[in-house]
C-alpha positions in Angstrom: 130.6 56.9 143.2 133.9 57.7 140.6 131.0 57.4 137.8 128.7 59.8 139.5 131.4 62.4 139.7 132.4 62.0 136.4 129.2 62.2 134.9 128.5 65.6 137.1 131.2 67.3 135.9 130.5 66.4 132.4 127.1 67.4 132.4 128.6 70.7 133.8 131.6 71.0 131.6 129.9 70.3 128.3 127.0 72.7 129.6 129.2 75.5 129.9 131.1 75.0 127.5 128.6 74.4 124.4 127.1 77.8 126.2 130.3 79.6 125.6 130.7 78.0 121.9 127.0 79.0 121.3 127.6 82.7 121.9 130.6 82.6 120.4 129.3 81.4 117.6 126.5 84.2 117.4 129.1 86.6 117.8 131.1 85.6 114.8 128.4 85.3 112.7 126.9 88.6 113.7 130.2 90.4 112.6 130.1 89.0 109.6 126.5 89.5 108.6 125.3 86.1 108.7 121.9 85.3 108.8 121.0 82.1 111.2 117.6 80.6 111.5 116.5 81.1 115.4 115.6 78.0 115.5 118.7 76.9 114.8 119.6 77.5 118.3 116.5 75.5 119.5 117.9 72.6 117.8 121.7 73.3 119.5 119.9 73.5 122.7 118.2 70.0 122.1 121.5 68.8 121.5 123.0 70.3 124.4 120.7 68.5 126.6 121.3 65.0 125.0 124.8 65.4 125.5 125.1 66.6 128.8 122.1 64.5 129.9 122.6 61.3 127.5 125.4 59.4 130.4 122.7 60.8 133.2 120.3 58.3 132.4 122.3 54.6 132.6 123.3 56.7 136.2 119.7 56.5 137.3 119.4 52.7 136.5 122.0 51.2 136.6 124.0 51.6 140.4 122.6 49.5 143.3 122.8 52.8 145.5 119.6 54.3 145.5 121.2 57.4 146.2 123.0 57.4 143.4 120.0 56.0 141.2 118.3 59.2 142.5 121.1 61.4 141.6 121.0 60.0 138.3 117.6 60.7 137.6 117.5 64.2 139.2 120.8 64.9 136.5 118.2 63.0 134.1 115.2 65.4 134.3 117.2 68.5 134.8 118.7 67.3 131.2 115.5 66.9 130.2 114.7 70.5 131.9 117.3 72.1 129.3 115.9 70.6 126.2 112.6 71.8 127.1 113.6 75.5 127.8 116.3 75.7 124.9 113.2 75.6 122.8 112.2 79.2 123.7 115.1 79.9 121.9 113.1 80.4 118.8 112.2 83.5 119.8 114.2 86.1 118.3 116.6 87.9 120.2 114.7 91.0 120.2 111.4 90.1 121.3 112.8 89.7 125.0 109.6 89.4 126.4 107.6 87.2 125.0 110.9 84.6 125.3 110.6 85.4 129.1 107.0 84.4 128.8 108.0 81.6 127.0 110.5 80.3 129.2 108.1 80.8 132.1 105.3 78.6 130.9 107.6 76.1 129.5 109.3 75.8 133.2 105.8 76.0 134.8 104.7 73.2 132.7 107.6 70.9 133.8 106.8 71.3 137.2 103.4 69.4 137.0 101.6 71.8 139.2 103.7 70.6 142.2 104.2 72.9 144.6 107.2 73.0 146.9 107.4 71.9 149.9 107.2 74.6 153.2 110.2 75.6 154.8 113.3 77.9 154.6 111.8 80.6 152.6 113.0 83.6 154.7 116.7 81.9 154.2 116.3 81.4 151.2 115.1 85.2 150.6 118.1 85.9 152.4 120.1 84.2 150.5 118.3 85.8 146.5 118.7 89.2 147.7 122.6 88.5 148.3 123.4 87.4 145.0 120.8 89.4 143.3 122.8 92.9 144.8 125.6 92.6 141.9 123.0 93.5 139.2 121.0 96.0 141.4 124.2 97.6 141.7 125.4 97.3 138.2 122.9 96.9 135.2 119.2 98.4 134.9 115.9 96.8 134.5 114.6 97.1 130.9 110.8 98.0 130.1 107.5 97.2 132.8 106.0 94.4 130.8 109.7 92.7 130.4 110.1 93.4 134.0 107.0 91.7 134.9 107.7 88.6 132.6 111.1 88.6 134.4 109.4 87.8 137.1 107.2 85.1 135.8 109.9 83.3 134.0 112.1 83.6 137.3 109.7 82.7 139.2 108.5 79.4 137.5 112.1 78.5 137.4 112.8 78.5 140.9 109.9 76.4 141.3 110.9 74.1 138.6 114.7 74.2 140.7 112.9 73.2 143.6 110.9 70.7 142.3 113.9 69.1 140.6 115.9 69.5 144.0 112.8 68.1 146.2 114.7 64.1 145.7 116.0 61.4 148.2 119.7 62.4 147.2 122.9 62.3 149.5 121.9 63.3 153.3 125.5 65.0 153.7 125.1 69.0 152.9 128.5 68.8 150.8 127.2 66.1 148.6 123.8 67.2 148.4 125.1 70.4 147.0 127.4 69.2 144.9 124.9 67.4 143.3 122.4 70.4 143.1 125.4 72.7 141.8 124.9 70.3 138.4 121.0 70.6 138.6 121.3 73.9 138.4 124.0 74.2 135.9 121.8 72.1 133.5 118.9 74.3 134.1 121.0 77.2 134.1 122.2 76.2 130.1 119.1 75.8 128.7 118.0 79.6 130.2 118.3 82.9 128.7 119.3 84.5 125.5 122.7 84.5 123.8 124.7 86.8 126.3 122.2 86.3 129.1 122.6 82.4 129.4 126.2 82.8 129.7 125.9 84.9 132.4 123.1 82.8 134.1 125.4 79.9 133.9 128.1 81.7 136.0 125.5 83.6 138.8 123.5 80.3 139.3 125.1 77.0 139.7 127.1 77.7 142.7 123.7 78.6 144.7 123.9 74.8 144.6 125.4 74.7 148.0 123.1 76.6 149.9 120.5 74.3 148.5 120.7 71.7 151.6 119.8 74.6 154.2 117.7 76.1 152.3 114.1 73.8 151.9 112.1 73.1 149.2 110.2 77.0 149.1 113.8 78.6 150.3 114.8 76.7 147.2 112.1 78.3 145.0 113.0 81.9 146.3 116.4 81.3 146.7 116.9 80.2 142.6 113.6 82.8 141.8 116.1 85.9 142.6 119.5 85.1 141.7 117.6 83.9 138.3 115.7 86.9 138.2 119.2 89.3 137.9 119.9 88.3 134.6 116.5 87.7 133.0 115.9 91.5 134.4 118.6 93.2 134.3 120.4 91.8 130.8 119.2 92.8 127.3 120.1 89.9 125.2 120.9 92.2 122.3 123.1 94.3 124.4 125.3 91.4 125.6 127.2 91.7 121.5 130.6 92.2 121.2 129.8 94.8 118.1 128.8 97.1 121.0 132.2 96.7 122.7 133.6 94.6 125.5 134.1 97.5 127.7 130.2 98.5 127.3 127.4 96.5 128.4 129.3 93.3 128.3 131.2 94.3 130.8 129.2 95.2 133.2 126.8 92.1 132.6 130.4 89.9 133.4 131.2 92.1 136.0 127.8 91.3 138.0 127.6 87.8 137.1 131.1 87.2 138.5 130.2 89.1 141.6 127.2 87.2 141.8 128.6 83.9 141.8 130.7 84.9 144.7 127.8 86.0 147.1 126.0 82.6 145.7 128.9 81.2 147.6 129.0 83.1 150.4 125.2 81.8 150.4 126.5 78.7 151.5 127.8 79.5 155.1 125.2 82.2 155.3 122.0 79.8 155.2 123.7 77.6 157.0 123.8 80.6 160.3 120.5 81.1 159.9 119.0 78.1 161.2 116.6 80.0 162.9 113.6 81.5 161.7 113.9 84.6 163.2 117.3 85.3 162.6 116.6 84.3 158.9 114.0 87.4 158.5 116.0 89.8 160.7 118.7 89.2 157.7 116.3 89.0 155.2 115.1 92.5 156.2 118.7 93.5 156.0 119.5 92.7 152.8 116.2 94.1 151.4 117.4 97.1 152.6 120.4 97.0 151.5 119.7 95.7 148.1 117.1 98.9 148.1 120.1 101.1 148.7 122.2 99.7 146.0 119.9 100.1 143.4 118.7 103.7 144.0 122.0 105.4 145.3 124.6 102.9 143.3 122.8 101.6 140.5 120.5 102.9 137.8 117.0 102.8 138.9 114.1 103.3 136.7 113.0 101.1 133.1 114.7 101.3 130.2 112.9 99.1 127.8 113.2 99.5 124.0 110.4 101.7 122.3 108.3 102.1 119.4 109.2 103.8 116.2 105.5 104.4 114.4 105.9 104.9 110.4 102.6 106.4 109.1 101.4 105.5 105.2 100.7 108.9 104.1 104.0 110.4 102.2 104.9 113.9 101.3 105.0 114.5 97.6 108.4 115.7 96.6 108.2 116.4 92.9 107.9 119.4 90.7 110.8 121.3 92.9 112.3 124.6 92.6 115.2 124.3 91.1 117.4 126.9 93.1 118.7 124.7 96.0 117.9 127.4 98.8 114.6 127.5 97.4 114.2 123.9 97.1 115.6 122.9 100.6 112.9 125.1 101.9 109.8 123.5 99.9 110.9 120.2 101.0 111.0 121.1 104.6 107.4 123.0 103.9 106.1 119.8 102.5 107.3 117.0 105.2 106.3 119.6 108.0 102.9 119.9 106.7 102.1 116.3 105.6 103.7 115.6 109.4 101.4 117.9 111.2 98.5 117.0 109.5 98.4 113.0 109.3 99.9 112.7 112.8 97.4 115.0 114.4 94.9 111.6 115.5 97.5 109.9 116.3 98.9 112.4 118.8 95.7 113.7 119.9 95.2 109.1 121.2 98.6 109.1 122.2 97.8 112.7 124.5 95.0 110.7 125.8 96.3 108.0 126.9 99.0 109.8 128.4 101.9 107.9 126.6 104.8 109.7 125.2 106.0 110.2 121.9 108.3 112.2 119.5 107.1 113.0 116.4 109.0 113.5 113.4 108.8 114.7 109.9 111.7 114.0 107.7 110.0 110.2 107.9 106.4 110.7 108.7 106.6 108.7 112.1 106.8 109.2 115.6 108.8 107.8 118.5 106.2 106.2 120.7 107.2 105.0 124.7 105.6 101.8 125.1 105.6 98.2 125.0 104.3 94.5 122.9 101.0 95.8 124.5 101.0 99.2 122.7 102.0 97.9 119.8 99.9 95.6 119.3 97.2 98.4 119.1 99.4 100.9 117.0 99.6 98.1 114.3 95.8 97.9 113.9 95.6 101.5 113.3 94.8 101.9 109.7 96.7 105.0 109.4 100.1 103.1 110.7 102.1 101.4 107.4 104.3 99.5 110.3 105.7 99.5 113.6 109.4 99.3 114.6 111.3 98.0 117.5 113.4 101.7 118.5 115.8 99.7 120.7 117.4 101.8 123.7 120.7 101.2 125.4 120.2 100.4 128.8 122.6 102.9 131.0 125.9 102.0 132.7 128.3 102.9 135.9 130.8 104.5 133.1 131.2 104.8 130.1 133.4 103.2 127.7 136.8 104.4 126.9 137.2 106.9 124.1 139.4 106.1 121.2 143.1 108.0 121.3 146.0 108.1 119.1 149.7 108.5 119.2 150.6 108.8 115.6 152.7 111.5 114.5 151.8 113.6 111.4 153.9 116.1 110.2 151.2 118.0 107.9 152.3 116.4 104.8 149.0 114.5 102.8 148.4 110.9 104.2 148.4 108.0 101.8 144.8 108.3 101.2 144.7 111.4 100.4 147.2 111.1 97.8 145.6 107.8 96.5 142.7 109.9 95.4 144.5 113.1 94.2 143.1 115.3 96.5 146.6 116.8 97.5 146.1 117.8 93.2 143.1 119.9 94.0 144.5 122.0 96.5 147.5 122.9 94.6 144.5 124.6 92.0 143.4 126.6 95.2 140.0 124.0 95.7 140.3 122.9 99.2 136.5 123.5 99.8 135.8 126.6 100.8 132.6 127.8 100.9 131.0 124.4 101.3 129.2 122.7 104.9 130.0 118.8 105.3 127.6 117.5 108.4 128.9 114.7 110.3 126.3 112.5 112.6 128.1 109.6 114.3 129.8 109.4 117.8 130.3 112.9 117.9 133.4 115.1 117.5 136.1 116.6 120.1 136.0 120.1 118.7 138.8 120.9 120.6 141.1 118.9 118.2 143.6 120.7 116.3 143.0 119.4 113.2 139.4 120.4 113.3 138.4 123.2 115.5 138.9 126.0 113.1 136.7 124.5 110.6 133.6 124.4 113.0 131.0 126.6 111.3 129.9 128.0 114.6 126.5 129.3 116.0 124.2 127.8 118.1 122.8 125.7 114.9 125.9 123.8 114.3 125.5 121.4 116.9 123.5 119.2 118.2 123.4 116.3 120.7 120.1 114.4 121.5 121.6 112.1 123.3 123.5 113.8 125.8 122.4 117.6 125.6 126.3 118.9 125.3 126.4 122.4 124.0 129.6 122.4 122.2 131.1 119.5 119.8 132.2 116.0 122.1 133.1 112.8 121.2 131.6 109.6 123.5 133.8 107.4 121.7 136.7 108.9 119.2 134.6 107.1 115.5 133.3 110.4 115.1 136.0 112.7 115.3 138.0 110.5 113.3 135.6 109.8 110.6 135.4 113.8 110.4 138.9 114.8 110.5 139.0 112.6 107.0 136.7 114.6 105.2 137.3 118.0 106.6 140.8 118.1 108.6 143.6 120.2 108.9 147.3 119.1 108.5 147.1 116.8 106.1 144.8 114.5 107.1 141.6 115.4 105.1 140.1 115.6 101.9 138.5 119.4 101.8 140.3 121.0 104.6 138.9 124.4 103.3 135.3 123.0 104.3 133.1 123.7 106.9 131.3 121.5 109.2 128.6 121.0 111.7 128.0 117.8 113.7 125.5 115.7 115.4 125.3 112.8 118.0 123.5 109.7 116.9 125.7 106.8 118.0 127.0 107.9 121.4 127.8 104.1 122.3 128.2 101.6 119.5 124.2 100.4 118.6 121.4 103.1 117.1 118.2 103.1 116.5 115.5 104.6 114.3 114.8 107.5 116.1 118.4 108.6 117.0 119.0 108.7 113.4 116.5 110.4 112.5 117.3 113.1 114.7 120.5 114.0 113.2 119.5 113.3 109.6 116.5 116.4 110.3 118.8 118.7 111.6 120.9 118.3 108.3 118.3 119.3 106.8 117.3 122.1 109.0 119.6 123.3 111.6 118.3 125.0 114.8 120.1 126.4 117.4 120.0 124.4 121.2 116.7 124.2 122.4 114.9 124.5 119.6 111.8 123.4 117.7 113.3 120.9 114.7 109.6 120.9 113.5 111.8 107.5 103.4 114.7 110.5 105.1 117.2 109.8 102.5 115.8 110.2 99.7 113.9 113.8 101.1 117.5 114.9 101.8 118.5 113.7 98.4 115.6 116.2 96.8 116.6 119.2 98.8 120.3 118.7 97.2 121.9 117.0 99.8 124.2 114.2 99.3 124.0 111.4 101.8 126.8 109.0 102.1 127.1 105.9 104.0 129.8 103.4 104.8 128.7 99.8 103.1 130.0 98.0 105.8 132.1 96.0 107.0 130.9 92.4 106.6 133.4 90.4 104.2 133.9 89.5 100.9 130.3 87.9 99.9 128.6 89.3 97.4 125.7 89.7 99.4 126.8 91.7 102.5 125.6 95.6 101.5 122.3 95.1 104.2 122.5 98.0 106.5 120.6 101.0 105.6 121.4 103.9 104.7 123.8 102.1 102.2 121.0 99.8 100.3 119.0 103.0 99.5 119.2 103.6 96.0 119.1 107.8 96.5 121.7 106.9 99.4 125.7 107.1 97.8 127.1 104.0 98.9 131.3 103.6 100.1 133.3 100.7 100.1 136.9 100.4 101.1 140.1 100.1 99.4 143.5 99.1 100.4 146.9 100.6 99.5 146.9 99.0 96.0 143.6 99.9 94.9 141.9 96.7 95.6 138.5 96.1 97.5 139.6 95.7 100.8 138.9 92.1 102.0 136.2 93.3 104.9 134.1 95.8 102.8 130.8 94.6 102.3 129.4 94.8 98.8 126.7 93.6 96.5 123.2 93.3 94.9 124.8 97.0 93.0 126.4 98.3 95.7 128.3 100.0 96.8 128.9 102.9 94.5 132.2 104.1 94.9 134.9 103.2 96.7 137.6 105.4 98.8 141.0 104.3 100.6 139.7 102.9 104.1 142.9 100.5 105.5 145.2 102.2 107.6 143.8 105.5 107.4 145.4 107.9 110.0 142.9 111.0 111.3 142.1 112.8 114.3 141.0 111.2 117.8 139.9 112.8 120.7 142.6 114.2 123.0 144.1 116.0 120.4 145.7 113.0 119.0 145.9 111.0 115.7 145.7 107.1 115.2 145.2 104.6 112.1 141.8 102.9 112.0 140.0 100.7 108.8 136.4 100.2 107.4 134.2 101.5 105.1 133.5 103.9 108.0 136.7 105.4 106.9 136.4 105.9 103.2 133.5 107.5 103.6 133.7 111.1 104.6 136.7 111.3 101.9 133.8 111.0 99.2 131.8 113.8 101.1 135.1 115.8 100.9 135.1 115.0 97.4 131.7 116.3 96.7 132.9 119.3 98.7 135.9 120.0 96.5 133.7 119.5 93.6 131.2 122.4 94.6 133.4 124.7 95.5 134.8 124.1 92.0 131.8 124.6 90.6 129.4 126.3 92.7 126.8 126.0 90.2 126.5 122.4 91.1 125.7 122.8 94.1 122.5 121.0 95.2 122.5 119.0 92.1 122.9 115.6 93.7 121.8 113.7 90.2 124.5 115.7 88.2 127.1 115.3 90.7 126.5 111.4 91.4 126.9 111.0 87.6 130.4 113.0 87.7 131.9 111.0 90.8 131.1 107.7 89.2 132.1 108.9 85.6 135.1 109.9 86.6 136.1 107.0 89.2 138.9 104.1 88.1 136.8 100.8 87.9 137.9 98.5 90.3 137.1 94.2 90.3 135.7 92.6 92.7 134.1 89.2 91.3 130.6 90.6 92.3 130.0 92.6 89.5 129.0 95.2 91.5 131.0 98.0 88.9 132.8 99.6 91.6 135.4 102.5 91.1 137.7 103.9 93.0 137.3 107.8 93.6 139.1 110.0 92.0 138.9 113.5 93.5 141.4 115.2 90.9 139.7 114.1 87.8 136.1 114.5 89.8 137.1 118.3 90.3 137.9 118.9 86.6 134.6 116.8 85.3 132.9 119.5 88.1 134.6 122.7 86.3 133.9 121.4 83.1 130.0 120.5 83.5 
């Protein structure tokens, strides 16, 4: 008996805890831009089930007890259960559905076509709906055909649970649950996706004591639905700490908590309803109930990820005008009709099959709304170059907390400004006058003192796809900050004299193609709320527009610039530097990037509120080159729109810095930038 218990609470223990190091794992290597073979975690998952399996097996041969010998093997092949399911894991985390699929015929496949047992289903529906109401409640379904292979993969694992549980074990409820609380636990490790098999491992186990009242189908329906919760209502991708722990994660933690608790209130619940009637009068109850939850308390609906269609055909942008008014408007003529005229089949299919899309024109694409299924047929389309994953953030109760700051400034120049001579410029009159910085990101609190009298006003200086605000707001405080570096009053930004408009592309901390692309065509061409906004960088790049973009913040490899915008050669790439000049440890760089560098430790700028706080990344030393470029122009105004000339000027003029990659990056200097810019 003492070597039964402590083989079940290693099998559980080194379950969950592998689990944890697993995510964990895939967390820290996320942040810092390491790429990892999926099958990687295949392999971990093998191992997983060796370990926590491996003393299992002398348990079912060994003892005299049968019962023990059959608790043994029941630990053995629910071992065996996670191996087989961990190797679904191949799948990469953002083709959710076909690792559902996966996952389902893999568990229907270990079942042996074996059907349970009848008996105790309306308990054990009674029993699913209970700990299922936490994620009606909390989280949202994703797209229909994830939905649907939800279902499948939850439903072939509840019969696998049953089949597994279906074993002459202890007769005592106690013990017979105990020991199903480690079958499920080692089916429950080898199930879901990153973020989502952590949260499976804490929902399901505990059903384990319900098990004994429930039968062999009350089992299968009983496992099916608290199962299904997760699997549904989790978006592996979503569960990352780089989207913040008072996000998505959460919420998912939240509901998995909340559904371990009603997976024990399961216990004494199945245990009332020994009678069939009374089992389906509850059952009824809860279905209602959960009903309830999910369309007045929760977030009903699908929010799967979408398509993002890029077409082959490209607008030629050569042979410009060279005034920049007259330019910006040829290359908005161009991309408009090259848009409009390659996507008309494709729209005219789309109309017809009554699926929605966006189309766009500053990349010749379109946002489709639609599943694998859909595009599956885009890709064979010969007009289609490739199709993209658009992934969508699946709603929650509230949203996270925005950044604020309680650093006093006193209106002299911060360090960074001073760093790059900036505070120079304006004592030659140059604060940026006369020149429009745009800002897509988070968003901006235009109420913020530092920033509100530089808005350019109009109805065609701001706009928010994602929420529909009419006036300038913040969802989470990056924004604003980011801004009040380039542009902000009281001595926190580079061209205070600037303008600026704004736009919403990154309301919560993961974008996607199509968000991006919203705000990069209205810096092109603004419109006013409501209206019609009928490779992007490098099209703003010909109209004279200079893009900038943060090179990230993934370490000190010389290998770590991979995030578009900033490995686009027509895109002007920022990396951060410390207090004494040096590369900041986090900035990413390599393979000739990035650029330029700017002061992005410790940089103090607005927050939402009204506030001001310190904050570091490449995020940060950013908008000060954009405020350099600003300070330039309005030195020169004869510059502006000449993105080639002024590229050359800011890297002539920069101070080399080292940074054993050989990347040749220099530190801005806006002072000497601003004469080059009078002198050219």
């Amino acid at each position: 008996m003492l070597a039964a218990v402590l083989v079940g609470l290693w099998a559980v223990g080194i379950t969950a805890a592998l689990s944890a190091l697993a995510w964990l794992a895939d967390q820290v290597l996320l942040v810092g831009d390491t790429p990892v073979p999926r099958w990687l975690w295949a392999v971990a998952g093998l191992g997983a089930a060796i370990l926590a399996g491996g003393p299992a097996v002398p348990l079912a041969v060994l003892p005299r007890s049968p019962v023990i010998r059959a608790t043994g093997r029941a630990w053995a092949l629910a071992a065996l259960a996670l191996g087989v399911l961990a190797l679904a894991r191949a799948v990469p985390e953002q083709y959710n559905t076909l690792y559902l699929l996966a996952v389902a015929v893999l568990a229907a496949a270990l079942t042996l076509g074996r059907r349970p047992a009848p008996g105790g289903g309306s308990a054990g529906l009674a029993g699913g709906l209970l700990a299922l109401i936490p994620w009606l409640c909390l989280t949202a379904l994703g797209g229909l055909t994830e939905t649907l292979a939800a279902v499948a993969a939850a439903g072939a694992l509840g019969w696998l649970a049953a089949r597994l549980l279906d074993f002459p074990g202890p007769r005592h409820p106690l013990l017979r649950g105990l020991v199903a609380v480690v079958v499920l636990a080692l089916v429950s490790g080898g199930t879901g996706l990153d973020g989502t098999n952590v949260a499976t491992l804490i929902a399901v186990p505990l059903l384990g004591f319900a098990v004994p009242y429930a039968g062999p189908r009350g089992t299968a329906v009983l496992v099916g639905l608290a199962v299904f919760g997760p699997l549904a209502f989790v978006e592996p991708v979503q569960t990352t700490v780089v989207l913040g722990l008072d996000d998505e994660p959460r919420w998912v933690l939240l509901a998995a908590l909340l559904s371990a608790v009603a997976a024990l209130m399961c216990f004494p619940l199945l245990w009332l309803l020994s009678r069939r009637t009374v089992a389906w009068l509850v059952a009824s109850v809860l279905g209602v109930a959960s009903t309830f939850c999910h369309v007045v308390v929760g977030r009903p609906g699908l929010y799967g990820d979408d398509l993002f269609v890029v077409l082959k055909a490209r607008a030629a942008l050569s042979n410009l005008p060279p005034d920049v008014h007259a330019r910006r408007a040829e290359v908005y003529h161009r991309l408009v009709d090259t848009a409009d005229r390659t996507q008309a089949p494709l729209r005219h299919d789309l109309s017809r099959l009554h699926l929605p899309y966006t189309p766009f024109y500053l990349v010749n694409g379109l946002e489709v709304w639609g599943g694998p299924e859909v595009r599956a047929w885009l890709s064979s389309r010969a007009d289609v170059d490739r199709v993209l994953l658009n992934p969508r953030l699946r709603p929650i109760p509230s949203p996270p907390a925005r950044l604020t700051g309680h650093v006093t400034v006193d209106g002299r120049p911060q360090w960074n400004v001073t760093a790059i001579g900036a505070d120079r410029v304006w004592a030659t009159g140059d604060t940026g006058q006369g020149i429009v910085i745009g800002s897509s990101d988070s968003g901006i609190d235009g109420s913020h003192p530092a920033l509100r009298n530089g808005f350019r006003s109009g109805t065609d200086s701001w706009y928010d796809p994602a929420g529909g605000t009419r006036t300038p707001t913040d969802y989470g405080g990056h924004g604003t900050h980011t801004l009040g570096s380039a542009v902000g009053s009281n001595g926190i930004g580079v061209a205070p004299g600037a303008r600026w408009i704004g736009c919403v592309d990154l309301p919560r901390n993961l974008g996607n193609p199509a968000g991006y692309l919203h705000c990069l065509q209205y810096m092109l061409a603004p419109f006013r709320y409501g209206g019609d906004p009928f490779p992007a960088v490098d099209a703003l790049t010909a109209a004279g527009i200079v893009v900038t973009a943060a090179a990230g913040n993934s370490g000190a490899r010389c290998d770590t610039v991979t995030d578009p915008p900033a490995t686009y050669r027509s895109a002007l790439s920022v990396g951060a530097a410390d207090r004494a000049g040096r590369v900041a440890g986090f900035s990413s760089r390599g393979n000739g990037k990035p650029e330029l560098l700017a002061p992005g430790v410790d940089v103090v700028s607005a927050l939402p509120g009204g506030g001001y706080g310190r904050l570091s990344g490449t995020s940060m030393a950013t908008p000060q080159v954009a405020g350099v470029v600003a300070l330039m122009w309005a030195a020169n105004p004869h510059l502006v729109g000449d993105v080639a000339r002024t590229r050359a000027l800011l890297v002539q003029t920069a101070h080399p810095v080292t940074d054993g990659c050989g990347t040749g990056s220099a530190l801005v200097d806006a002072y000497a930038a601003v004469n080059a810019a009078q002198a050219a």
